[in-house]
Structures are given as C-alpha cells and as structure tokens.
PQR file with spaces between the fields and no chain letter, atoms N, CA, C, O and H, PARSE charges and radii, in Angstrom:
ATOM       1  N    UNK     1       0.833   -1.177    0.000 -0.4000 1.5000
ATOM       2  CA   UNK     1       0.000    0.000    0.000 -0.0000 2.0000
ATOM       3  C    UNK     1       0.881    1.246    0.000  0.5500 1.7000
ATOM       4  O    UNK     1       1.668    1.398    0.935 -0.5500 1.4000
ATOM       5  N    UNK     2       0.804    2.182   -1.016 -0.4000 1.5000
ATOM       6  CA   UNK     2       1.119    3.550   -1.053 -0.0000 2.0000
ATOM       7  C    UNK     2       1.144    4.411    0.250  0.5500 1.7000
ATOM       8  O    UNK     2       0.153    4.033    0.875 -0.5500 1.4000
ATOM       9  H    UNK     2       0.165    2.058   -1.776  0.4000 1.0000
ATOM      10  N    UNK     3       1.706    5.265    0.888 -0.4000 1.5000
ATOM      11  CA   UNK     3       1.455    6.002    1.284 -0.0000 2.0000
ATOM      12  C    UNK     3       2.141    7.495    0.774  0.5500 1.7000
ATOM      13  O    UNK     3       2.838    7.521   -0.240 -0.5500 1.4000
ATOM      14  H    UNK     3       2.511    5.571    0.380  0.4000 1.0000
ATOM      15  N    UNK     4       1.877    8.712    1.564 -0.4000 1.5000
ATOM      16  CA   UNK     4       2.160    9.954    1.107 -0.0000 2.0000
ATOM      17  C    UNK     4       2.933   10.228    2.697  0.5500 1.7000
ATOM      18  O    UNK     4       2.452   10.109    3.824 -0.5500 1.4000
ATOM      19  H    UNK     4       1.311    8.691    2.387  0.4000 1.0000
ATOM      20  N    UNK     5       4.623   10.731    2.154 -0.4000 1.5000
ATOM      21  CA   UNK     5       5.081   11.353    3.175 -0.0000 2.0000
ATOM      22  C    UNK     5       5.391   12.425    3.137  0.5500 1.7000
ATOM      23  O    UNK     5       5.785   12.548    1.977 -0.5500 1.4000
ATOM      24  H    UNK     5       5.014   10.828    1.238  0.4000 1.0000
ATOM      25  N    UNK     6       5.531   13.608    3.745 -0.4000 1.5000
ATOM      26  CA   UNK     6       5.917   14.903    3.486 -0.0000 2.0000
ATOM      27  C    UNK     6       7.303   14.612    3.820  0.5500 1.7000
ATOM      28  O    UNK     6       7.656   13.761    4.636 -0.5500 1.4000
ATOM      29  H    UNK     6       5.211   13.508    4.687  0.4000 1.0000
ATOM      30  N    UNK     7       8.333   15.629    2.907 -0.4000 1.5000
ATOM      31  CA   UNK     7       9.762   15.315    2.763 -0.0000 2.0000
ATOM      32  C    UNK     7      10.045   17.052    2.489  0.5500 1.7000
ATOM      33  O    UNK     7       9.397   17.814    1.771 -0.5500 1.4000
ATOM      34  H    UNK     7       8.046   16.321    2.244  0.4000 1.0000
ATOM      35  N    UNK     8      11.060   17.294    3.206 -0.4000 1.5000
ATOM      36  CA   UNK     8      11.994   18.192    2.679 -0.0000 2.0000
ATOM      37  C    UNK     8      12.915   18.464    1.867  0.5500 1.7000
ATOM      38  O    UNK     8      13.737   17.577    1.636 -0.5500 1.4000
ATOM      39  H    UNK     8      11.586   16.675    3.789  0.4000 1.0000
ATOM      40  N    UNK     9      13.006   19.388    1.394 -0.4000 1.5000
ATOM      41  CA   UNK     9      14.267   19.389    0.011 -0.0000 2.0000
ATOM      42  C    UNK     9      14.987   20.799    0.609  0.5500 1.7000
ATOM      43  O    UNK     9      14.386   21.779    1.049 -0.5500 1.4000
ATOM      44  H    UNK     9      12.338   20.109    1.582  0.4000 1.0000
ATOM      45  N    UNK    10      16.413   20.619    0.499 -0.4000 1.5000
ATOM      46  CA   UNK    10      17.043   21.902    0.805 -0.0000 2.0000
ATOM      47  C    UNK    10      17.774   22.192   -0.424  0.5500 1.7000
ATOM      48  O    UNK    10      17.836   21.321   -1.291 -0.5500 1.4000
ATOM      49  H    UNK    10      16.901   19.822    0.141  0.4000 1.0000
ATOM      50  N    UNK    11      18.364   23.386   -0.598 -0.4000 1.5000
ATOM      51  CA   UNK    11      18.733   23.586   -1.939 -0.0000 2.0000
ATOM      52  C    UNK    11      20.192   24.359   -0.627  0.5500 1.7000
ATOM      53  O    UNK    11      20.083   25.016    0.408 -0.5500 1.4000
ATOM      54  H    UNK    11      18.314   24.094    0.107  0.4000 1.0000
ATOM      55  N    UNK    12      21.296   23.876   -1.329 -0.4000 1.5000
ATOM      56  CA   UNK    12      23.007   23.808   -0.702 -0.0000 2.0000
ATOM      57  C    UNK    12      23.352   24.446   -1.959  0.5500 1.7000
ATOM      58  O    UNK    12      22.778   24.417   -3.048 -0.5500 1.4000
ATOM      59  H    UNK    12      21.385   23.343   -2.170  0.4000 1.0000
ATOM      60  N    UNK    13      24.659   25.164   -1.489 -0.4000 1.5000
ATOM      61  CA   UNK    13      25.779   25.875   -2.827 -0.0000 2.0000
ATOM      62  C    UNK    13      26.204   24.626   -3.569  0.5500 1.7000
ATOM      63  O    UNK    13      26.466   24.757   -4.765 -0.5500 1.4000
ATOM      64  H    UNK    13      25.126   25.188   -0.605  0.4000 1.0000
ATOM      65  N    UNK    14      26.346   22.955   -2.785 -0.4000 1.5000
ATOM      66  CA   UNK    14      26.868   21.902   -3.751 -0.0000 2.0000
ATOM      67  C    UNK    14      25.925   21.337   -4.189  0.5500 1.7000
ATOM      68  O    UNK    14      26.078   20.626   -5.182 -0.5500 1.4000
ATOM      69  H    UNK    14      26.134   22.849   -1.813  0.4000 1.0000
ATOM      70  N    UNK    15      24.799   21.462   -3.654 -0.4000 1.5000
ATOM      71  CA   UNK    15      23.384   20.604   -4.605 -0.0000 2.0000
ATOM      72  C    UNK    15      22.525   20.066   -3.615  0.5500 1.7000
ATOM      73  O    UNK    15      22.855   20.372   -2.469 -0.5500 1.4000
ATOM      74  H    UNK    15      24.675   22.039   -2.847  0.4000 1.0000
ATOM      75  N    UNK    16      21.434   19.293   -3.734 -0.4000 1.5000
ATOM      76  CA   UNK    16      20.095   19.232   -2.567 -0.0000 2.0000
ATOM      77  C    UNK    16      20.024   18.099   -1.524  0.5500 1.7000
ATOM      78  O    UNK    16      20.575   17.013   -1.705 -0.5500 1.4000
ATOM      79  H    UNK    16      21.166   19.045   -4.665  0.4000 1.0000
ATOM      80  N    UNK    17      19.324   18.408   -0.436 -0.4000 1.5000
ATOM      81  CA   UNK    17      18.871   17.675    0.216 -0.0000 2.0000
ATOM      82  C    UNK    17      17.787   17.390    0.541  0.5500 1.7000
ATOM      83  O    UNK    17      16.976   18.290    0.758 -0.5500 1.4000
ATOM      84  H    UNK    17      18.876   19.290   -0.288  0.4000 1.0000
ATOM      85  N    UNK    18      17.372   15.802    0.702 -0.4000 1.5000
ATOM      86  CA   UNK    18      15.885   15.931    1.225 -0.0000 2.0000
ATOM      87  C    UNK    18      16.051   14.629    2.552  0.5500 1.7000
ATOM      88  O    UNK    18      16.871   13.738    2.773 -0.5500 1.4000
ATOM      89  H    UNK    18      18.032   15.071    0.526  0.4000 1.0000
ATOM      90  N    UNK    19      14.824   15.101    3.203 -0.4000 1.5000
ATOM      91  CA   UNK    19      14.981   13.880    4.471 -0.0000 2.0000
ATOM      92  C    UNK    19      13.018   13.923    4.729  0.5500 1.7000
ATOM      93  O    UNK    19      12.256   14.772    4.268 -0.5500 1.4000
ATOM      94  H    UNK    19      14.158   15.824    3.024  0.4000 1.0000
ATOM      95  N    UNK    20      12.785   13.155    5.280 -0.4000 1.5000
ATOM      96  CA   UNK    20      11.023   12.668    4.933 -0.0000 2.0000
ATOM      97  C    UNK    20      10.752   13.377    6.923  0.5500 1.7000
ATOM      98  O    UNK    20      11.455   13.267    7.927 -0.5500 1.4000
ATOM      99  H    UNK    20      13.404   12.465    5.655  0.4000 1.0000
ATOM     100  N    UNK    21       9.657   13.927    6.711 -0.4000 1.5000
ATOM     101  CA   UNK    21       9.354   14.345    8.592 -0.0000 2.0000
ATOM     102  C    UNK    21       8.666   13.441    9.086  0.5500 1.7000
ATOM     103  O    UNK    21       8.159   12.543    8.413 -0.5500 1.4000
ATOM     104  H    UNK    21       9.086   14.017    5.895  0.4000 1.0000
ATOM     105  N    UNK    22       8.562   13.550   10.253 -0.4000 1.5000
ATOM     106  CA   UNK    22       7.649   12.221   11.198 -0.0000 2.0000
ATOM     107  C    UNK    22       8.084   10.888   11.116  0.5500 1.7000
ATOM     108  O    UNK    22       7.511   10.053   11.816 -0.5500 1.4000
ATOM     109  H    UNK    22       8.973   14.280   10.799  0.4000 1.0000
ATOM     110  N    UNK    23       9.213   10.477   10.208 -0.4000 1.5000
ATOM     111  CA   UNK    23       9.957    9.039   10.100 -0.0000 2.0000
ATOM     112  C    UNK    23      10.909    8.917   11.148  0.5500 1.7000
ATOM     113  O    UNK    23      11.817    9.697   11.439 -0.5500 1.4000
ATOM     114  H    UNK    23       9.678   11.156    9.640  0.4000 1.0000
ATOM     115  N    UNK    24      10.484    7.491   11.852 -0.4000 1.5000
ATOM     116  CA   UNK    24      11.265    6.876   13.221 -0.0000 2.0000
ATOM     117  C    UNK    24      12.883    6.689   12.532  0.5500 1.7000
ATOM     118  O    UNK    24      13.086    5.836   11.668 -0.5500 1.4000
ATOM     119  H    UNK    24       9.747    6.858   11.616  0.4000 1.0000
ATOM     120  N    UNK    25      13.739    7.404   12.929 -0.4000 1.5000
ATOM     121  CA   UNK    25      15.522    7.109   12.389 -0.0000 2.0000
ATOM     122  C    UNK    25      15.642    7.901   11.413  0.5500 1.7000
ATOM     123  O    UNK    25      14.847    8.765   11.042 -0.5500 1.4000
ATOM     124  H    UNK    25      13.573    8.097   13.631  0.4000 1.0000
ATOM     125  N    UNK    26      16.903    7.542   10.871 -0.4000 1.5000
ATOM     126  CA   UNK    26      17.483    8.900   10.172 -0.0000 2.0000
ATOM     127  C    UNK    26      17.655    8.520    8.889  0.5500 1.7000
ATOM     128  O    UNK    26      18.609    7.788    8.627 -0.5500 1.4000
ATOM     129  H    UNK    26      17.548    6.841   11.172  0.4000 1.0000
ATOM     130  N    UNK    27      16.806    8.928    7.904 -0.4000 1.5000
ATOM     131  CA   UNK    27      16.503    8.721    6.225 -0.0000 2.0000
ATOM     132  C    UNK    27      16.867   10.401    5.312  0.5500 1.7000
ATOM     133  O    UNK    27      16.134   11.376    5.149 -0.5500 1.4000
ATOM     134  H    UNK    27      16.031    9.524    8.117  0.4000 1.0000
ATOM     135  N    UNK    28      18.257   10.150    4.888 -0.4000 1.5000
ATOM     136  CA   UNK    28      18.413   11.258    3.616 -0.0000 2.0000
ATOM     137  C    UNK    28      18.570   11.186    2.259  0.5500 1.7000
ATOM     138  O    UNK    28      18.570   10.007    1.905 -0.5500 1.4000
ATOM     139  H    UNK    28      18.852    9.358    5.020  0.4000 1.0000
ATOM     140  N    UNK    29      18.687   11.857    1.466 -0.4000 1.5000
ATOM     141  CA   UNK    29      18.500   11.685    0.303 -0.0000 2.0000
ATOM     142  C    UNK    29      19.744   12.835   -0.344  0.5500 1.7000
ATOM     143  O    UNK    29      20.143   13.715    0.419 -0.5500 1.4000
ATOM     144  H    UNK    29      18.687   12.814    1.755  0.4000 1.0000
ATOM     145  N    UNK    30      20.266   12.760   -1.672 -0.4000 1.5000
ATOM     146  CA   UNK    30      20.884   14.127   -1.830 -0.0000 2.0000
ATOM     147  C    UNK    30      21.040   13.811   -3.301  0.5500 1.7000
ATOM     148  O    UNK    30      20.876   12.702   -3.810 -0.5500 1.4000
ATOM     149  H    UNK    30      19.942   12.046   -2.292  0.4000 1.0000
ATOM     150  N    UNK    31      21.423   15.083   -4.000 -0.4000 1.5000
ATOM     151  CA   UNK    31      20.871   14.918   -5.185 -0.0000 2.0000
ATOM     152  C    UNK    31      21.585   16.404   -6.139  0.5500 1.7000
ATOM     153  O    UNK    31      21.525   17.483   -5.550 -0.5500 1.4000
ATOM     154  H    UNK    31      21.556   15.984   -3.586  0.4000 1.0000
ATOM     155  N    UNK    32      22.096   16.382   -7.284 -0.4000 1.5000
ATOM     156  CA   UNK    32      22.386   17.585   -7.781 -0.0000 2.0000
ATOM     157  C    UNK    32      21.049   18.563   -8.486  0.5500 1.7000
ATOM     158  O    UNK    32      21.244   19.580   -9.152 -0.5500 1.4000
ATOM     159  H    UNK    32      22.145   15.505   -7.762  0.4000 1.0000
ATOM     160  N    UNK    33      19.653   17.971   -8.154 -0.4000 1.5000
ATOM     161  CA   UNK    33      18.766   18.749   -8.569 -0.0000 2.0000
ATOM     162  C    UNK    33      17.877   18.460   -7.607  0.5500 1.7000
ATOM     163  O    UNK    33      18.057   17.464   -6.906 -0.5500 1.4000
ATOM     164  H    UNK    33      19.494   17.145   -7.613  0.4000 1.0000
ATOM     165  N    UNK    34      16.751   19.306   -7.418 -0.4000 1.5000
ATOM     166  CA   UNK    34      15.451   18.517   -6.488 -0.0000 2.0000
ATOM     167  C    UNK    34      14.671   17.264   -6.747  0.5500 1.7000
ATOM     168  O    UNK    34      14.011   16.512   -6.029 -0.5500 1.4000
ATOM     169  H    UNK    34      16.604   20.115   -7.987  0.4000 1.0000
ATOM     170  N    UNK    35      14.865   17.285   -7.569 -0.4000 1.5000
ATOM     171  CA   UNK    35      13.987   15.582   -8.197 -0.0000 2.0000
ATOM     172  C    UNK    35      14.860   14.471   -7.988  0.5500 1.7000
ATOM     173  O    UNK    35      14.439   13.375   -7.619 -0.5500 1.4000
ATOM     174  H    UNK    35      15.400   17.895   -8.153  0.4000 1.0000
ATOM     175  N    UNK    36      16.377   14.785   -8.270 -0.4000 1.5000
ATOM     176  CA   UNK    36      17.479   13.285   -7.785 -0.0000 2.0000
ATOM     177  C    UNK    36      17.127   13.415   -6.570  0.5500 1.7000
ATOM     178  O    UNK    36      16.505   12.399   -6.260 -0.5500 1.4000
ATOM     179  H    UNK    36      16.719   15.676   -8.570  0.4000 1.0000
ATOM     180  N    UNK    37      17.232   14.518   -5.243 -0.4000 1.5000
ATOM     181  CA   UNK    37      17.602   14.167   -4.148 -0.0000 2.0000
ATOM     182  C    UNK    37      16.086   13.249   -3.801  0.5500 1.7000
ATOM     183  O    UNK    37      16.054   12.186   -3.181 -0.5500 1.4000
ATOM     184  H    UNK    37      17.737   15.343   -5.495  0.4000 1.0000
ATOM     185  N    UNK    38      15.025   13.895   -4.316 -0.4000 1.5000
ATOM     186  CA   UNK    38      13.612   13.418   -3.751 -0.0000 2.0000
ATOM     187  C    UNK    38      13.593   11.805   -4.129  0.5500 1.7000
ATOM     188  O    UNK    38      13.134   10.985   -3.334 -0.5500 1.4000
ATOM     189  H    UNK    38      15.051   14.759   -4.820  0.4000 1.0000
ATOM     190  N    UNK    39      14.159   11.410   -5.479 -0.4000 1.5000
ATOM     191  CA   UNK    39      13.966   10.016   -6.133 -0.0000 2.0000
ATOM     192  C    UNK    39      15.139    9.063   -4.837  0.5500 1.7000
ATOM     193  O    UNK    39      14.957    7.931   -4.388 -0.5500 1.4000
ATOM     194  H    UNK    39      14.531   12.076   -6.125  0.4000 1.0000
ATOM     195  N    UNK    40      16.081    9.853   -4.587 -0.4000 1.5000
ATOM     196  CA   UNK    40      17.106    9.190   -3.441 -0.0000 2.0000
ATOM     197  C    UNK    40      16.666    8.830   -2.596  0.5500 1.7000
ATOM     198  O    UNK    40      16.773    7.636   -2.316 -0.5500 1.4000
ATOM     199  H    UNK    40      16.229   10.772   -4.952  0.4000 1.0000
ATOM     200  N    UNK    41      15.779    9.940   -1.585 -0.4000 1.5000
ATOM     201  CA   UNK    41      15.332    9.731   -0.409 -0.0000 2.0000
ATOM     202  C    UNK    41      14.248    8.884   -0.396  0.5500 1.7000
ATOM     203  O    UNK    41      13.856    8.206    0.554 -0.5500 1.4000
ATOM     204  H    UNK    41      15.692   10.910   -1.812  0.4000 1.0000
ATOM     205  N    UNK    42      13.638    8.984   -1.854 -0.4000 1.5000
ATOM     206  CA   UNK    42      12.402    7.756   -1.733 -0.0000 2.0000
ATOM     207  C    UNK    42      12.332    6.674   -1.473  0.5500 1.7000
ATOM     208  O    UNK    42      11.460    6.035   -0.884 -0.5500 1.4000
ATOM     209  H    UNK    42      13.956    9.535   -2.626  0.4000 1.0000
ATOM     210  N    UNK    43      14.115    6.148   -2.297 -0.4000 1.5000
ATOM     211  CA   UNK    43      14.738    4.594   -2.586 -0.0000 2.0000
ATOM     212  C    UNK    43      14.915    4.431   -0.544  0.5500 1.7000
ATOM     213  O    UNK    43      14.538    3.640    0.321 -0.5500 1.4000
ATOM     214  H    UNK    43      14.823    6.667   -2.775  0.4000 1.0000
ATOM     215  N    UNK    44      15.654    5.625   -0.607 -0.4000 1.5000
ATOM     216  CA   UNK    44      16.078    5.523    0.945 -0.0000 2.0000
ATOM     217  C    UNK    44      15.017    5.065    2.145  0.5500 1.7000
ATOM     218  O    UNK    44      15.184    4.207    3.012 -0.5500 1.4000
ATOM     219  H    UNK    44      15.960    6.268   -1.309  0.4000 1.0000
ATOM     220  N    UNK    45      14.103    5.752    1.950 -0.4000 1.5000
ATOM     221  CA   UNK    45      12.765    5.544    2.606 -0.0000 2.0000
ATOM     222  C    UNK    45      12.375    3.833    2.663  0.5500 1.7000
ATOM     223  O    UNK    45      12.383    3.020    3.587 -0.5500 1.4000
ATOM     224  H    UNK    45      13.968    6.449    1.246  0.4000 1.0000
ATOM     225  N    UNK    46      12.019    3.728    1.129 -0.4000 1.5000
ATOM     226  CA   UNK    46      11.807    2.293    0.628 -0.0000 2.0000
ATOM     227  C    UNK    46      12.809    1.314    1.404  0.5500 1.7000
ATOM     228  O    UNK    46      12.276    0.261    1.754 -0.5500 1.4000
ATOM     229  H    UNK    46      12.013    4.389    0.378  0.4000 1.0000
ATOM     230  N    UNK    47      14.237    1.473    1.756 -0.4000 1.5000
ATOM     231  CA   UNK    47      14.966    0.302    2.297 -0.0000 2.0000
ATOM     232  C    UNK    47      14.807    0.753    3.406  0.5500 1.7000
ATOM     233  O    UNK    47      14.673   -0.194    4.181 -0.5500 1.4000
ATOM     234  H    UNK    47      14.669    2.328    1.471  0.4000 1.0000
ATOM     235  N    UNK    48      14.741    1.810    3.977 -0.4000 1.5000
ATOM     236  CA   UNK    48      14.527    2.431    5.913 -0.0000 2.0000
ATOM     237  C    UNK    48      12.686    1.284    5.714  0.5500 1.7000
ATOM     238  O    UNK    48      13.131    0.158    5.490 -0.5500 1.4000
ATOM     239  H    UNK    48      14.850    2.579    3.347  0.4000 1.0000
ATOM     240  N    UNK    49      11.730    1.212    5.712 -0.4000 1.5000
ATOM     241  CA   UNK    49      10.833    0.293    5.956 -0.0000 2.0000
ATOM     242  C    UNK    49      10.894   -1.197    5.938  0.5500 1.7000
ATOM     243  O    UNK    49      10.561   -1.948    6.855 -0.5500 1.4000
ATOM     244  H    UNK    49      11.369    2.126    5.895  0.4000 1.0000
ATOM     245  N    UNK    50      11.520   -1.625    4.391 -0.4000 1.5000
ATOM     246  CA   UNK    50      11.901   -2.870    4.599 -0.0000 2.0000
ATOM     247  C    UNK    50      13.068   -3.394    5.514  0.5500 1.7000
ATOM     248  O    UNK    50      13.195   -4.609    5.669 -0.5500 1.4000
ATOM     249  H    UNK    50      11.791   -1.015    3.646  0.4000 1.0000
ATOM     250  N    UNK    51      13.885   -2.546    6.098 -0.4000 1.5000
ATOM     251  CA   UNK    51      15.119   -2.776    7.087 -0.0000 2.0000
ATOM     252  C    UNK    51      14.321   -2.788    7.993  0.5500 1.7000
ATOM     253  O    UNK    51      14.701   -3.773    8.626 -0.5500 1.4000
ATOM     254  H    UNK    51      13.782   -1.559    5.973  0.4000 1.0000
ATOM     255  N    UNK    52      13.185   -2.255    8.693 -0.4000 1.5000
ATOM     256  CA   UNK    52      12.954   -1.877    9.878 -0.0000 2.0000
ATOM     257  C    UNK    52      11.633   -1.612   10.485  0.5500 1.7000
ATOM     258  O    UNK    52      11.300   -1.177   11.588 -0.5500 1.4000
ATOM     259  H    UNK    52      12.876   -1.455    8.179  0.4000 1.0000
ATOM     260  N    UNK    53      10.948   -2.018    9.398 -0.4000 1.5000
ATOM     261  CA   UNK    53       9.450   -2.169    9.527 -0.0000 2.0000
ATOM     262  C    UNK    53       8.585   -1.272    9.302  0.5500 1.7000
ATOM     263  O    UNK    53       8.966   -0.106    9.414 -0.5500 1.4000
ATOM     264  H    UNK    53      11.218   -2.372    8.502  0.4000 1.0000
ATOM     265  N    UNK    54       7.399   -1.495    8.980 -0.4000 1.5000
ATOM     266  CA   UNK    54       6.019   -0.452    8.909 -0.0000 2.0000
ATOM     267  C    UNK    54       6.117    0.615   10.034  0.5500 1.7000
ATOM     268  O    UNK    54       5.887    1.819    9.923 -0.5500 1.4000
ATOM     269  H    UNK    54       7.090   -2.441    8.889  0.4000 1.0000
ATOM     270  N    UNK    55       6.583   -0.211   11.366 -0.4000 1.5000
ATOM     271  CA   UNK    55       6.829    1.124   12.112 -0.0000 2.0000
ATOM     272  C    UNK    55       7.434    1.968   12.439  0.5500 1.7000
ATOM     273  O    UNK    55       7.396    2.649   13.464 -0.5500 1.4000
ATOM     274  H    UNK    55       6.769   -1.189   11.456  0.4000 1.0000
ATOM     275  N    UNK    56       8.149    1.995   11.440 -0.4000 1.5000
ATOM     276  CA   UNK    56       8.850    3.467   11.143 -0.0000 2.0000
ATOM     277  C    UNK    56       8.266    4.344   10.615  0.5500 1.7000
ATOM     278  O    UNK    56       8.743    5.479   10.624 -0.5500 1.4000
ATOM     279  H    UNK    56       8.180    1.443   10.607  0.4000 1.0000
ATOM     280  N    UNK    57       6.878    4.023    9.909 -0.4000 1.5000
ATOM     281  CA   UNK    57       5.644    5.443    9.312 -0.0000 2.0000
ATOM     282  C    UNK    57       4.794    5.647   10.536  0.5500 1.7000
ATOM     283  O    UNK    57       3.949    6.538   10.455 -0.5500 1.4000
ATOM     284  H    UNK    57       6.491    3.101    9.901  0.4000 1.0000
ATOM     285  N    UNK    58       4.882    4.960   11.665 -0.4000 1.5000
ATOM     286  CA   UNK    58       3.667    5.265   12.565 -0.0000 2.0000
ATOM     287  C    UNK    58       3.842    6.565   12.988  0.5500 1.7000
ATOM     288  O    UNK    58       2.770    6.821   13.536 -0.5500 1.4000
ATOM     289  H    UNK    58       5.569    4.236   11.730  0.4000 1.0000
ATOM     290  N    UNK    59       4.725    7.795   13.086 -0.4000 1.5000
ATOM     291  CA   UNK    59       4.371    8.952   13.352 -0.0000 2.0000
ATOM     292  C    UNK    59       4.435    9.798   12.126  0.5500 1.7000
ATOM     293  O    UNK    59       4.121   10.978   12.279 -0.5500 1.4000
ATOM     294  H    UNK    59       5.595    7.588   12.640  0.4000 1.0000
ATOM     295  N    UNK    60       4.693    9.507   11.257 -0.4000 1.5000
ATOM     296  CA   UNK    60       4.656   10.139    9.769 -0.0000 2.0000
ATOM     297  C    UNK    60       3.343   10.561    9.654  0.5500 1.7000
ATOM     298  O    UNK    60       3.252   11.720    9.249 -0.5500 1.4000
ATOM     299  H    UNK    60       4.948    8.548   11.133  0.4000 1.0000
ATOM     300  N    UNK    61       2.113    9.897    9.919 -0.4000 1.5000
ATOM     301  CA   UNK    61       0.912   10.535    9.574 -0.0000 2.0000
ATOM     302  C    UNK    61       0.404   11.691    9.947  0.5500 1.7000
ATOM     303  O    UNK    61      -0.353   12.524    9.450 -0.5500 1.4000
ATOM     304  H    UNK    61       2.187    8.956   10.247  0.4000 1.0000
ATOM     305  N    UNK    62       1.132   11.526   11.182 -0.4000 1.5000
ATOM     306  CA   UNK    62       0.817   12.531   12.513 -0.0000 2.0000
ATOM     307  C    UNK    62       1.648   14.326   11.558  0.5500 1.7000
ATOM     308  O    UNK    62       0.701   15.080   11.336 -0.5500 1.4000
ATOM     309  H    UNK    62       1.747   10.849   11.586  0.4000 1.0000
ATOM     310  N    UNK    63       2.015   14.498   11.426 -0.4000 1.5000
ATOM     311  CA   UNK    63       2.568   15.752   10.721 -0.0000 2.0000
ATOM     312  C    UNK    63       1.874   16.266    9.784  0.5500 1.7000
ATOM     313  O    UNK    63       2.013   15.854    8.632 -0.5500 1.4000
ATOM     314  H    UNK    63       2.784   13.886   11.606  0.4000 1.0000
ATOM     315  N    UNK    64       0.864   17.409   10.137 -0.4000 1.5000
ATOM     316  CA   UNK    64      -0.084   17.932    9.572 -0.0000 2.0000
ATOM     317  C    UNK    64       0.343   19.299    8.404  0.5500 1.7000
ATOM     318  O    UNK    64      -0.313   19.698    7.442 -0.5500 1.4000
ATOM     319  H    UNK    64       0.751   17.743   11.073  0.4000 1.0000
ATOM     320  N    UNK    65       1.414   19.692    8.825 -0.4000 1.5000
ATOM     321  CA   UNK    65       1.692   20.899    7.569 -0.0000 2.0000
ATOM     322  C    UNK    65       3.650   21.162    8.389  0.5500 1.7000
ATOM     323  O    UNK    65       4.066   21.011    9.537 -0.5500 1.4000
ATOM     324  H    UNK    65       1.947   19.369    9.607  0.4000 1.0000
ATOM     325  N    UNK    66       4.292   21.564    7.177 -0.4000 1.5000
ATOM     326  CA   UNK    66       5.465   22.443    7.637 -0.0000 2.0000
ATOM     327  C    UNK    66       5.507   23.609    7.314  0.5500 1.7000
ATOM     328  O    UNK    66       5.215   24.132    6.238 -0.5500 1.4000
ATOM     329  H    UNK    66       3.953   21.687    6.244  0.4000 1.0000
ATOM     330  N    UNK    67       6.169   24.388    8.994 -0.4000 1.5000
ATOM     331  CA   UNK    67       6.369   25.431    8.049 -0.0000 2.0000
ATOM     332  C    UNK    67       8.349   25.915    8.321  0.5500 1.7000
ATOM     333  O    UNK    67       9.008   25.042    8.885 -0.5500 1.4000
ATOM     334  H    UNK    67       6.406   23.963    9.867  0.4000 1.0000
ATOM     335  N    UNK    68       8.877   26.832    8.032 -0.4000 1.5000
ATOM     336  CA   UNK    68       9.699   27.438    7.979 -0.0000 2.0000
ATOM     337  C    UNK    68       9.775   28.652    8.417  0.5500 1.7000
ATOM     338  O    UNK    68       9.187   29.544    7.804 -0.5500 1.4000
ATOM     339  H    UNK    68       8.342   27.542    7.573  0.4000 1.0000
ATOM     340  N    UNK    69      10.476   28.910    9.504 -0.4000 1.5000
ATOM     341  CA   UNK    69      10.685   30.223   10.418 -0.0000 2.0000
ATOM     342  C    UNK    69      12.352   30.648   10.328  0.5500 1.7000
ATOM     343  O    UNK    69      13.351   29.952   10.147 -0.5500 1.4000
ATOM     344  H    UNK    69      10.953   28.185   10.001  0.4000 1.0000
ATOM     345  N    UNK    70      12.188   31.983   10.520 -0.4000 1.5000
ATOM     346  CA   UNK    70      13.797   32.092   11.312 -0.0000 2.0000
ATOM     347  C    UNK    70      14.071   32.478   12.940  0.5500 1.7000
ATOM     348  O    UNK    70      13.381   33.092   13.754 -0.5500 1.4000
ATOM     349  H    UNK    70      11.376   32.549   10.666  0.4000 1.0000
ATOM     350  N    UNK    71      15.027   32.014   13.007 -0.4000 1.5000
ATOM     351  CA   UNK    71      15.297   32.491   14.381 -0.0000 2.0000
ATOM     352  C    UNK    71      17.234   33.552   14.362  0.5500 1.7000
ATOM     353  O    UNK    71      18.291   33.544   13.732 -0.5500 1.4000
ATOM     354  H    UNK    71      15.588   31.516   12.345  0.4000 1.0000
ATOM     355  N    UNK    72      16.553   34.297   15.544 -0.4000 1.5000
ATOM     356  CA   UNK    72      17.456   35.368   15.248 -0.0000 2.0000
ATOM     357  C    UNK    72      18.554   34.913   16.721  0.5500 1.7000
ATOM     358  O    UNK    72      18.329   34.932   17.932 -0.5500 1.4000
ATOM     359  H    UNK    72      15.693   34.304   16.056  0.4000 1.0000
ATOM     360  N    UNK    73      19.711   34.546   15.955 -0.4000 1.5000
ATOM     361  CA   UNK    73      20.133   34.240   17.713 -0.0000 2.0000
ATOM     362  C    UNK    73      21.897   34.840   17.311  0.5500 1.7000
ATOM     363  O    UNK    73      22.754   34.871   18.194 -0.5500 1.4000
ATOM     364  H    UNK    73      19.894   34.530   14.972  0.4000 1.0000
C-alpha cells in the first residue's frame, strides 16, 4: 500500500537535500537537482521500511503541515 510522506528538500551551494518528517531514524537523500535528491530519499525511505518495519511510518501521519521560520540568535 502507497502512502504519502511529506519530505523536505534543501537547496546547498553543492546541490540538494531531502529527508522525509515524522519518520522513526534517520533517512536522507541528496541529489544535484530537487527531483534526484527526492527520487534518493524515496529509494532511501523504501529500504529504511523494509530494514525496519512499517513502524517506522507510525508517526509520519501525525505531521499535519510544515512550516519554515527564522530564528534570530
């Protein structure tokens, strides 16, 4: 069964990153455009579940919107 995860993409001076929110452990992706890093982190995703089970999406659902702030420190 499909699901939908929300994932981040960062855009770096050497090229992108993405990592998925609400996923149990640490899943990245990287990529010289936004679409490699996203297709990376997907594969990545894909072996982070089969390594480690369905319950690694059990708080993934839970993450209702992102947003992006700054902080001035």
């Amino acid at each position: 069964m499909a699901r939908t995860i929300k994932v981040i993409v960062e855009e770096h001076p050497d090229g992108f990153v993405a990592y998925p929110v609400g996923l149990r452990g640490v899943v990245v992706g990287e990529g010289r455009s936004a679409e490699a890093a996203l297709a990376d982190v997907q594969s990545a995703i894909q072996f982070h579940i089969e390594t480690f089970g369905a319950d690694a999406l059990d708080t993934a659902d839970l993450v209702i919107n992102i947003m992006v702030r700054e902080a001035h420190v």
